[in-house]
C-alpha positions as CSV (number, residue, x, y, z in Angstrom):
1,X,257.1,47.4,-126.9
2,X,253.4,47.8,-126.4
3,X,251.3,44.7,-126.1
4,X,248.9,43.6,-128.9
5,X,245.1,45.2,-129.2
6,X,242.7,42.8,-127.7
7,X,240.9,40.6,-130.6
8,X,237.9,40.9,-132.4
9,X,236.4,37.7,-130.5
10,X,237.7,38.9,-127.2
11,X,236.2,42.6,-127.9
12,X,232.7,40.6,-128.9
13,X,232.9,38.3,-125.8
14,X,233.5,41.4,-123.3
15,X,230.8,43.4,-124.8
16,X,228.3,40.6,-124.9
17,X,228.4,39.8,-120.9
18,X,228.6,43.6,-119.8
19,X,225.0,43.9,-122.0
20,X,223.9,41.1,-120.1
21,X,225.5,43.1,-116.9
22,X,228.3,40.5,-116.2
23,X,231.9,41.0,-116.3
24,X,234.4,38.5,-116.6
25,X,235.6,38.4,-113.1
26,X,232.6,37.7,-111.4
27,X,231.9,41.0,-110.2
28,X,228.3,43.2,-111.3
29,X,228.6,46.0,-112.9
30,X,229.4,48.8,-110.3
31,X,231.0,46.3,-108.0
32,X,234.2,47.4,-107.1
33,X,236.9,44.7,-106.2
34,X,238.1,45.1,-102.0
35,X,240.7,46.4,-101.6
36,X,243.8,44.6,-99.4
37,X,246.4,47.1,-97.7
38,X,249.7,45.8,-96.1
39,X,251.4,48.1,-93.7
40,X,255.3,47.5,-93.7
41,X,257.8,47.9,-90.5
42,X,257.8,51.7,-90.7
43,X,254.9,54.2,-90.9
44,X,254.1,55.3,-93.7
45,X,254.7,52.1,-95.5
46,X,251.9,51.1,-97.4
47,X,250.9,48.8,-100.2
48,X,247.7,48.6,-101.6
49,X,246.0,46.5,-103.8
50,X,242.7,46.5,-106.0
51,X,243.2,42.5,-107.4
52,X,246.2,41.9,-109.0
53,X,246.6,46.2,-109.6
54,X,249.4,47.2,-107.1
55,X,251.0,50.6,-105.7
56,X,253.3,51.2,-103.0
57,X,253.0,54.5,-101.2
58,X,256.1,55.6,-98.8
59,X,256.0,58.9,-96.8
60,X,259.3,60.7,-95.6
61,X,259.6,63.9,-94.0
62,X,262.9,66.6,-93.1
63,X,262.8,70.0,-91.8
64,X,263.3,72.7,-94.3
65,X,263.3,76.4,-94.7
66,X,260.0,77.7,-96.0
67,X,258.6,79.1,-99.6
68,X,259.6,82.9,-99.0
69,X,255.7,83.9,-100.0
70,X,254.0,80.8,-97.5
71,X,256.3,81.1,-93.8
72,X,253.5,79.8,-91.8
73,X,253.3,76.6,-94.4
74,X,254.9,73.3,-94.7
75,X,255.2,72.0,-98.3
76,X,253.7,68.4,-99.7
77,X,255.2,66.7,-102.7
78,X,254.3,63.2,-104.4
79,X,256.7,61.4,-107.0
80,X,255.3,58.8,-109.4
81,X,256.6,56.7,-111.8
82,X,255.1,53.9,-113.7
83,X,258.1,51.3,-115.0
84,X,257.9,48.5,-117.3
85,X,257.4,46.4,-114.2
86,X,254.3,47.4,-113.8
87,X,253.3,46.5,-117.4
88,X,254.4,46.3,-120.7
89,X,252.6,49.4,-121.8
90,X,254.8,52.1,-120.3
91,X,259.0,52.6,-121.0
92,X,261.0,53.8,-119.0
93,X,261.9,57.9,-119.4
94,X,258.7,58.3,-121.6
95,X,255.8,59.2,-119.8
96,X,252.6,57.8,-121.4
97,X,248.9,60.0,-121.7
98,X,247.2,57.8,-118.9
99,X,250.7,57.9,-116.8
100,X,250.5,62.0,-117.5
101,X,246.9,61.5,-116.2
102,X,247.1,59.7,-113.2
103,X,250.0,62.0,-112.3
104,X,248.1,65.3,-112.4
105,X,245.0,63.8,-111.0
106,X,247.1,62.6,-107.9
107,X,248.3,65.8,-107.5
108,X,244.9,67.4,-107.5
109,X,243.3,64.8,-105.0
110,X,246.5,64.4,-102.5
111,X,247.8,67.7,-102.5
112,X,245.7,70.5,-103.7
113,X,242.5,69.3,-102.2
114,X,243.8,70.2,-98.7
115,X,244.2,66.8,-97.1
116,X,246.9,67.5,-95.4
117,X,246.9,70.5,-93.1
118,X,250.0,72.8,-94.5
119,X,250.3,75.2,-91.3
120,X,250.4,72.4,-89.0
121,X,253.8,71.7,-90.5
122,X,255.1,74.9,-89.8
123,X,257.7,74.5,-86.5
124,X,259.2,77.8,-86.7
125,X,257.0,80.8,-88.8
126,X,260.1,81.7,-91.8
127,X,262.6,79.4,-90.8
128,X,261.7,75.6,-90.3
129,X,259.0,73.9,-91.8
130,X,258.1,69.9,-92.8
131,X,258.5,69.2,-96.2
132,X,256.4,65.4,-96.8
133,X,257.4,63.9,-99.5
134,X,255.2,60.8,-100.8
135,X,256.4,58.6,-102.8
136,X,254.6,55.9,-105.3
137,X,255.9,53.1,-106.7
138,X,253.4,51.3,-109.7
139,X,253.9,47.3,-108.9
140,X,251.3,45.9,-110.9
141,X,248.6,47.0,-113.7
142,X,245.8,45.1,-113.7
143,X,243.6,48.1,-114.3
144,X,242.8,51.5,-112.8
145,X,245.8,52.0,-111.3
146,X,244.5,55.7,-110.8
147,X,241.9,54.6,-107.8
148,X,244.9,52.2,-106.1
149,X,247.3,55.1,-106.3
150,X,245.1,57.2,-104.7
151,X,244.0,54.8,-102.0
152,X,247.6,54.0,-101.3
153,X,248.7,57.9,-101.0
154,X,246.1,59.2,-98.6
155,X,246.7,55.5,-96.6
156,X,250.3,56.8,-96.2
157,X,249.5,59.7,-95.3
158,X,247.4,58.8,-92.7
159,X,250.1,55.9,-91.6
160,X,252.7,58.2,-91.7
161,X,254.2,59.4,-88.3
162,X,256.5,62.7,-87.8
163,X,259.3,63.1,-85.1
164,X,257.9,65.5,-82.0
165,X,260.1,68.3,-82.1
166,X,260.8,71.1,-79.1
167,X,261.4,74.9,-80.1
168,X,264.0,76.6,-77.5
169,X,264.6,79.9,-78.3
170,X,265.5,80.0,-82.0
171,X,266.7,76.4,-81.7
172,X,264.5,73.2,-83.1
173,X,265.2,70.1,-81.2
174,X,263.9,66.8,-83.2
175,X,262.8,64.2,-80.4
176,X,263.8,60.3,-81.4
177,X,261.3,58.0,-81.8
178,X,262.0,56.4,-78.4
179,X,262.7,59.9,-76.6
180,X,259.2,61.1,-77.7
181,X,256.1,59.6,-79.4
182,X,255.7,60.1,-83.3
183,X,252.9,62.9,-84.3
184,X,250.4,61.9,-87.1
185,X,249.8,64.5,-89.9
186,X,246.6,66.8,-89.0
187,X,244.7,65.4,-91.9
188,X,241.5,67.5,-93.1
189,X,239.8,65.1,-95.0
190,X,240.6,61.7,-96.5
191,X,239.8,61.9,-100.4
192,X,239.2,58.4,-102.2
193,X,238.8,58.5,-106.0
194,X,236.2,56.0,-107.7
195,X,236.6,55.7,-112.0
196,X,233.9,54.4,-113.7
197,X,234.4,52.7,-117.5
198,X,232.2,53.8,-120.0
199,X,231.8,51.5,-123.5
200,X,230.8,52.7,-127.2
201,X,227.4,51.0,-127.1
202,X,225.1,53.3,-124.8
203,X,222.8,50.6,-123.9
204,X,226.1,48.8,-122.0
205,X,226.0,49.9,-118.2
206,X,228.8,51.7,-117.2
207,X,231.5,49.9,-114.7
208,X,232.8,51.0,-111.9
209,X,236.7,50.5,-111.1
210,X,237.7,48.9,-114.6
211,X,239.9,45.9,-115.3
212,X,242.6,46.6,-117.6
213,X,240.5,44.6,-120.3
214,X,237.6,46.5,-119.9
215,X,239.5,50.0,-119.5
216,X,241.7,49.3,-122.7
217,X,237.9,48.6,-124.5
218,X,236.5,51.4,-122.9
219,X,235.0,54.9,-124.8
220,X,235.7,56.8,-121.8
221,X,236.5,57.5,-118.4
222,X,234.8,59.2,-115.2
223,X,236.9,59.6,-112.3
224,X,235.3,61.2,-108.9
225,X,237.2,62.0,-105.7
226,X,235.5,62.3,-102.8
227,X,235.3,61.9,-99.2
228,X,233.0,60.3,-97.0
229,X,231.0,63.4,-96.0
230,X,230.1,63.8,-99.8
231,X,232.4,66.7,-100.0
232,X,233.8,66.6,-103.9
233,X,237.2,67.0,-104.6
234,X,237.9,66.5,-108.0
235,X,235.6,65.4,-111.1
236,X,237.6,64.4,-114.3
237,X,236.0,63.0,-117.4
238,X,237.8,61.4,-120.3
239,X,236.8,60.3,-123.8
240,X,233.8,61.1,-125.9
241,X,230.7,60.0,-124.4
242,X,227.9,62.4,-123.5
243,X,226.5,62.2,-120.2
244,X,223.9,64.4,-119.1
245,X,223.5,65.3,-115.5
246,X,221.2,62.8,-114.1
247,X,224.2,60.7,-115.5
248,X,226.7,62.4,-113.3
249,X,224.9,62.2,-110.3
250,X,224.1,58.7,-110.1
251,X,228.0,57.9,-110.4
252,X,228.5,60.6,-107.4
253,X,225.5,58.9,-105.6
254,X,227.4,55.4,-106.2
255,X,231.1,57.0,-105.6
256,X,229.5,58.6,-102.1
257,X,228.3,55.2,-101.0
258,X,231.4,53.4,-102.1
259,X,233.7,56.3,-100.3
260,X,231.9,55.4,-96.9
261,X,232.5,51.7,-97.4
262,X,236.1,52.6,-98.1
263,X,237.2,55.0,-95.4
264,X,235.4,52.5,-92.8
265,X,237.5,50.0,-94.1
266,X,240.4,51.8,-93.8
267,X,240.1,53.2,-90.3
268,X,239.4,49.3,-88.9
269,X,243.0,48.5,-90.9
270,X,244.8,51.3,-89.3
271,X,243.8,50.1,-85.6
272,X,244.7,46.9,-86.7
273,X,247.9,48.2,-87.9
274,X,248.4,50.1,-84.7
275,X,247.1,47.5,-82.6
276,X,250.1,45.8,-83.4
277,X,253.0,47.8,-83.0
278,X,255.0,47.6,-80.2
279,X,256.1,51.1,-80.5
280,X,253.9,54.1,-78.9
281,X,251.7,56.1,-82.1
282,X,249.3,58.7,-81.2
């Protein structure tokens, strides 16, 4: 059962303070809200959170045999779901446009943009490879869950710690954690996606990282991944609302900016994080 469609006076009241460039949490216009991650007792444990939005990314690896047409290449898959837990608008077994959405695009960011380097998950050329599977699970929807996903993913990612292993021969020996120190993924680049809410009215500024009022209210969206040496990943724009190019590259100039912000925020939490651990991570 979907929720009801805001009201008319709650529509008026929303569209009133964005022309006046306030939103109702406080926050200007392409002010994005921090965002909080929590690191649980194994790597590759991560929850993040963009206010009361909330995704929990998990990473797990196993040795497998190799794609017959890729030998020298691990593989990378993500699983997603969004359940009724995380709001009322999704059932379970039927996957909604914006959960169809948010899918693809994490697939495009995560996996096709390279993040991860493939042939560094090759142990054995044809025979044994790493297959990493992330896993997201949607907590809470309090809008844009597409920019917390994200976030949460390449966080994992990142986190995320492989057994050492030992090639003798033909034979792959997998070290224990407390036999050998974990290896990080050889990451390429770390992708962040910023979405930006457009309205009806073209005289109402744009907003970046949407609440789910203001996304439900919204005449379209703009999502940009990128990383924090400007390098584009993926540009993805929904709904009917012309925007010329100047347009575009003022929300890249503000998504660069924000990306920076972002990945120095994440790199100081991942010290923390490892900071903290008893156990040895390289």
């Amino acid at each position: 059962m979907r929720p009801p469609s805001p009201s008319i006076p709650e529509k008026e009241f929303l569209f009133t303070a964005l022309k006046e460039s306030q939103r109702l949490d406080g926050r200007l216009p392409l002010e994005m809200r921090t965002p909080t991650l929590t690191f649980g007792p194994d790597l590759g444990w991560v929850e993040c959170a963009l206010g009361k939005t909330k995704v929990l990314a998990q990473v797990e690896a196993k040795m497998v045999k190799p794609q017959p047409e890729r030998p020298f290449e691990g593989s990378i898959t993500i699983h997603s779901e969004i359940s009724p837990m995380a709001s009322s608008d999704y059932e379970p077994g039927r996957p909604s446009d914006e959960e169809v959405t948010i899918t693809r695009m994490l697939d495009k960011v995560l996996r096709r943009s390279d993040a991860v380097d493939k042939e560094s998950l090759c142990v054995l050329a044809g025979q044994r490879v790493w297959h990493i599977r992330l896993t997201l699970h949607f907590l809470a929807d309090a809008g844009n869950l597409l920019d917390c996903a994200c976030l949460a993913g390449i966080v994992a990612l990142k986190h995320f710690r492989r057994p050492d292993v030992e090639v003798v021969g033909d034979e792959v020996i997998i070290h224990e954690p407390t036999e050998r120190a974990p290896v990080p993924l050889a990451i390429h680049h770390t992708p962040f996606c910023f979405t930006f809410a457009f309205f009806p009215d073209g005289t109402t500024p744009p907003v970046l990282d949407p609440s789910q009022l203001e996304q439900r209210l919204s005449a379209g969206l703009v999502s940009i991944a990128l990383n924090a040496q400007k390098e584009i990943c993926v540009l993805q724009k929904m709904g009917g609302v012309p925007l010329g190019t100047d347009d575009i590259m003022q929300l890249v100039e503000v998504a660069v900016t924000r990306a920076k912000e972002t990945h120095k925020l994440v790199e100081a939490r991942l010290l923390e994080d490892w900071l903290g651990r008893k156990v040895e991570v390289r």
